[in-house]
C-alpha positions, 0 to 999 in steps of 0.5 A, a space after each residue: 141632552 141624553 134625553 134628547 138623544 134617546 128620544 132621537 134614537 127612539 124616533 129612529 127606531 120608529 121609522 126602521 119599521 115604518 120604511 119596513 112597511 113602506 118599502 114591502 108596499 113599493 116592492 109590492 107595486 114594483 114586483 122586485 125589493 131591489 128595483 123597491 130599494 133602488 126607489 127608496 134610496 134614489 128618494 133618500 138621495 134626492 132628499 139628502 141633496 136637498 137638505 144640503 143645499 137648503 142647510 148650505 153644508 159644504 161639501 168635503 174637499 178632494 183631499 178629505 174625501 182621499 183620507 177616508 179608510 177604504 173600508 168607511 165607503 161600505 155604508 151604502 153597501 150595508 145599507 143596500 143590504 139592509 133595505 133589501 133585506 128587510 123588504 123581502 124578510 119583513 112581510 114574510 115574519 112581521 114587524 115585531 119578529 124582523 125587528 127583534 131579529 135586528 136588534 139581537 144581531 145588532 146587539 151581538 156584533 156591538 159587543 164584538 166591537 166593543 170588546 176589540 175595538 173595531 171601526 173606531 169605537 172605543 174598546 170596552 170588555 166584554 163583562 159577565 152582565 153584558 153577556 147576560 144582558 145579551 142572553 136575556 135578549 136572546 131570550 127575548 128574540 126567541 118569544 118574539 119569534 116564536 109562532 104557537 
């Protein structure tokens, strides 16, 4: 199963720059990221929809929808961001460095959330090795970034 899982997450990954590059191509057509992003989350909305309905997954009662924390309706939010972000970031620093940078910010507000236990994850301290796990990622960043 944790192979499964890692292959998934590695799939996903994958398609994080894949979608870099085929939204900076819509943007491109377009001539805006935001009207490229509006396109590419209409399609993945479209998408969705059809899954749900082709997988006949219930959707969520009234009364389950009122329980969700006010700040759990942000995902769309972070994800806008996310899209847009990358279709202007993207083209301008590459793939290896747009990714690197994503990654260490990633990895760096994970460790946060580790360690207090934000957004339902469960606490774990933040150790010696995993702040110099961090540190060699960094490290790791400023190679990928760096233009000689």
């Amino acid at each position: 199963m944790q192979v499964l899982l890692c292959l998934v997450a590695f799939a996903a990954g994958v398609a994080l720059i894949v979608q870099v590059a085929v939204n900076s191509t819509l943007r491109r057509s377009l001539g805006t990221p935001v009207g490229a992003a509006f396109i590419s989350f209409l399609v993945g909305t479209a998408a969705l929809l059809l899954f749900l309905l082709v997988s006949r997954t219930h959707w969520p009662a009234r009364a389950q929808l009122s329980t969700v924390p006010p700040w759990a309706w942000a995902g769309g939010i972070l994800g806008a961001y996310y899209v847009v972000a990358t279709i202007i970031v993207g083209p301008r620093l590459g793939a290896a460095a747009l990714l690197a940078l994503v990654v260490l910010g990633q990895l760096v507000t994970s460790l946060l959330v580790d360690h207090f236990g934000w957004l339902g994850f469960p606490q774990q301290p933040l150790t010696a090795v995993r702040l110099i796990g961090a540190g060699l990622l960094f490290c790791g960043v400023l190679l990928v970034v760096h233009r000689a």
